[in-house]
C-alpha positions, -999 to 999 in steps of 0.1 A, spaced: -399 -412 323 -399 -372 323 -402 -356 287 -394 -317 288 -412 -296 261 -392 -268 243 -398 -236 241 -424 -237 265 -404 -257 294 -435 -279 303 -426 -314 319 -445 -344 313 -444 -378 330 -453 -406 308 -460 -441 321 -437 -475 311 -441 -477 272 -464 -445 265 -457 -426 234 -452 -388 238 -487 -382 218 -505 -401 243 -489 -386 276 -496 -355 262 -535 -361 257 -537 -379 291 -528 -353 308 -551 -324 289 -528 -305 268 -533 -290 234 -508 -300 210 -505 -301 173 -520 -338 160 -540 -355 135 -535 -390 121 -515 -418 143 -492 -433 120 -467 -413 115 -476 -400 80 -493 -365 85 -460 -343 99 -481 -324 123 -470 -335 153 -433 -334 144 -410 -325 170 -373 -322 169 -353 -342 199 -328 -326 215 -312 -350 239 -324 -386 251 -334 -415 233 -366 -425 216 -378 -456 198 -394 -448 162 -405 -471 139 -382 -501 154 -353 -477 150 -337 -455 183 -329 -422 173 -308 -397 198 -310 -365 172 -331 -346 148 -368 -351 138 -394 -376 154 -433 -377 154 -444 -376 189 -478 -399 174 -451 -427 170 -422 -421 192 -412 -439 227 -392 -423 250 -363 -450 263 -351 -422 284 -354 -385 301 -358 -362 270 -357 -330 255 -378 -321 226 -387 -287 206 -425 -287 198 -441 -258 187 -477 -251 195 -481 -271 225 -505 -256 252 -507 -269 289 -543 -272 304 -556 -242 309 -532 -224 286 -545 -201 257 -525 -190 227 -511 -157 227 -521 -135 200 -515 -102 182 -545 -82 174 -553 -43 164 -583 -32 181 -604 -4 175 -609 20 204 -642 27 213 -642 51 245 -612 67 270 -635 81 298 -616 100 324 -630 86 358 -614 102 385 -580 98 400 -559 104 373 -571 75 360 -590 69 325 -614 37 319 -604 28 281 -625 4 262 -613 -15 229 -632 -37 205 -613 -72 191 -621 -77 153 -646 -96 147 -641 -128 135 -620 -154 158 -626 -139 195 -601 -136 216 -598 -164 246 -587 -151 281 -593 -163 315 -604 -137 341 -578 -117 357 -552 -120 327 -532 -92 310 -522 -77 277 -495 -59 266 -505 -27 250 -478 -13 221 -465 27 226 -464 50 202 -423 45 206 -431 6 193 -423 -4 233 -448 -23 250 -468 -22 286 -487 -44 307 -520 -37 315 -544 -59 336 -579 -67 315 -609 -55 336 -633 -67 314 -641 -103 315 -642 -130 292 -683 -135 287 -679 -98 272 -671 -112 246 -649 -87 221 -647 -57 250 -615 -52 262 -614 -27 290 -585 -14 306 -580 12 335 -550 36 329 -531 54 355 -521 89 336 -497 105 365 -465 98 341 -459 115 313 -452 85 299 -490 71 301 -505 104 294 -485 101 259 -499 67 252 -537 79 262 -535 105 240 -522 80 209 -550 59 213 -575 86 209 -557 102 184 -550 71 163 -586 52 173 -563 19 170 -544 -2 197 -521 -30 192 -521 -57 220 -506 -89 228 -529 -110 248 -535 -130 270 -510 -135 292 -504 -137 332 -514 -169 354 -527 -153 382 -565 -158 371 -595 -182 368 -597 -206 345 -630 -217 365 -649 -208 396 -630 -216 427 -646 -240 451 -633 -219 482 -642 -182 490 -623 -153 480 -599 -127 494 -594 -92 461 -572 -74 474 -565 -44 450 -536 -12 454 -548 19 429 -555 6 393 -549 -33 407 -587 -30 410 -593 -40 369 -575 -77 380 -597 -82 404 -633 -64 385 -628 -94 354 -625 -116 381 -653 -106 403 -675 -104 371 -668 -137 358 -673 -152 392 -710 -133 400 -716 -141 358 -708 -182 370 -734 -179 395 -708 -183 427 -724 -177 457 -695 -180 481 -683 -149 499 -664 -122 481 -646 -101 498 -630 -72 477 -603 -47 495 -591 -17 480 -566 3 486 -552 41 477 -528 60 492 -551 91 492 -590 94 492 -590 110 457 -575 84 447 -605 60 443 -616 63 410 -652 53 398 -653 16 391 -680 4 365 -696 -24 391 -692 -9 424 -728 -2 427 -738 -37 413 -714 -55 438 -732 -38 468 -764 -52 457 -747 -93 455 -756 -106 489 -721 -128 487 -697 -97 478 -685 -77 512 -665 -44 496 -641 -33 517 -619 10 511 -585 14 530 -568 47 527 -534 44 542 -518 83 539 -549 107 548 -555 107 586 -583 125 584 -598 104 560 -632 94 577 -633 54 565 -613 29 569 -574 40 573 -545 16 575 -525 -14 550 -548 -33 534 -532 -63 549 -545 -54 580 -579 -48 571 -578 -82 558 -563 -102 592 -588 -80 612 -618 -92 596 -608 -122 589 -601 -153 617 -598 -184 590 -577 -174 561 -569 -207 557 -606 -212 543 -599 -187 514 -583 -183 480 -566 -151 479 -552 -127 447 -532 -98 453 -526 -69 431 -502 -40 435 -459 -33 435 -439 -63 444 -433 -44 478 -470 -39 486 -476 -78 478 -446 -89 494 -457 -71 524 -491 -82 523 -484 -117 516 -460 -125 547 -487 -106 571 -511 -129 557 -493 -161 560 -481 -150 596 -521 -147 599 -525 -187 586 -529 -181 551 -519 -209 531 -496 -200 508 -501 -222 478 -539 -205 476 -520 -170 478 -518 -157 442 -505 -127 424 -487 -125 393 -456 -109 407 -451 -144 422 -438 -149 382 -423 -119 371 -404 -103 404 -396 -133 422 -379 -135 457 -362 -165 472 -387 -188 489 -417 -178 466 
């Protein structure tokens, strides 16, 4: 018996005579709840289509109290609230800004402090939408991660005037409005596999949160970190680059791929990546960049024996392509 959950679109499979409340705990999601008798209202839920049993009585329409109710069928039901595992509620908040450093490439490092009070909840390499002066809103990886607690840092890429407008709001105004978190390209935990970064221009905040909150877990795997710019002035100072040299685990890898004469590394960073490494079968991988960059990158790696369900990047979600 399959029970779909409106507006979120979650599916739950609930075993011969389970009622919704209990599927939902059993399989570790948040949901509004309190008593189990159908008195309290909080888990109300309003059933679209399918059949439930309530109190003795089968309904097909209108309210029902998932504490009570028993699926006879496949339904649909609008429940508010309701959080899958690993999902975290996506809030509005005005933070205060508290630095814009310009650190090289065009790029500025901003940092923003969450009122106090109720933290924010993230998972490592999540994003926030950042509003415009115009009242429009942008996505902006988090490079902070979550043990630093209310810091929100973001990296900025000012070549459009667009960006250089909205820099120059926030340390004007001293205030930004977010939305966050969102994105599911990120750690909930520490993977039990190595890891493959691989980072185009300002995709290196995704992967910093998600380096820090894997070296501030105490993961000793090896972390390899690629990243990539079109042009050598193009790197930009990263806060933990130094740190990272020093972890034993964490191999950091710069590809320039438009400046011959550019004395490191040259090339994509896909083939840095199939050059070093024989097994990428053995490793979890998160890309970062355009759709056409991770695209590319992904079908060179799978063509290399990557595996494609531990291939993550959160274009996967919102620039699909058939097949992915």
């Amino acid at each position: 018996m399959k029970v779909t959950l409106q507006p979120s679109g979650h599916i739950i499979e609930l075993l011969p005579g389970e009622r919704i409340i209990d599927a939902v705990r059993r399989l570790g999601f948040d949901a509004p709840q309190s008593c189990r008798n159908g008195n309290c209202h909080i888990c109300a839920a309003n059933l679209i289509s399918g059949r439930v049993l309530q109190h003795g009585t089968e309904r097909s329409r209108g309210e029902l109290f998932t504490c009570i109710a028993e699926p006879l069928e496949d339904c649909e039901v609008e429940w508010q609230g309701v959080l899958a595992p690993d999902e975290l509620p996506l809030r509005q908040l005005a933070c205060q800004v508290i630095d814009i450093e310009d650190v090289g490439g065009d790029v500025c490092r901003v940092l923003l402090r969450t009122p106090a009070g109720k933290p924010l909840r993230y998972h490592a390499g999540q994003y926030l939408l950042l509003e415009r002066p115009d009242g429009e809103l942008s996505a902006f990886s988090i490079a902070s991660a979550p043990h630093e607690e209310r810091l929100l840092e973001l990296h900025i890429l000012t070549r459009e005037p667009s960006t250089r407008e909205l820099v120059e709001h926030l340390r004007t105004q001293r205030l930004a409005r977010v939305r966050a978190p969102l994105g599911d390209c990120c750690l909930p935990r520490v993977p039990e596999r190595p890891l493959v970064m691989i980072a185009a221009g300002t995709g290196l905040a995704q992967m910093q949160s998600m380096a820090q909150f894997c070296l501030h877990q105490g993961f000793s795997l090896p972390l390899h970190l690629y990243w990539g710019v079109r042009h050598p002035d193009d790197f930009y100072r990263a806060p933990h680059w130094q740190q990272w040299q020093q972890e034993p685990q964490v191999y950091l890898h710069q590809v320039v791929s438009d400046t011959p004469e550019w004395e490191g590394r040259q090339g994509m960073l896909c083939e840095a990546v199939c050059e070093d490494l024989t097994s990428l079968a053995d490793y979890e991988i998160y890309l970062c960049g355009s759709p056409p960059m991770v695209y590319a990158t992904l079908d060179a790696l799978l063509a290399a024996g990557a595996v494609q369900e531990q291939v993550h990047s959160d274009v996967f979600a919102y620039a699909p392509r058939d097949g992915v």
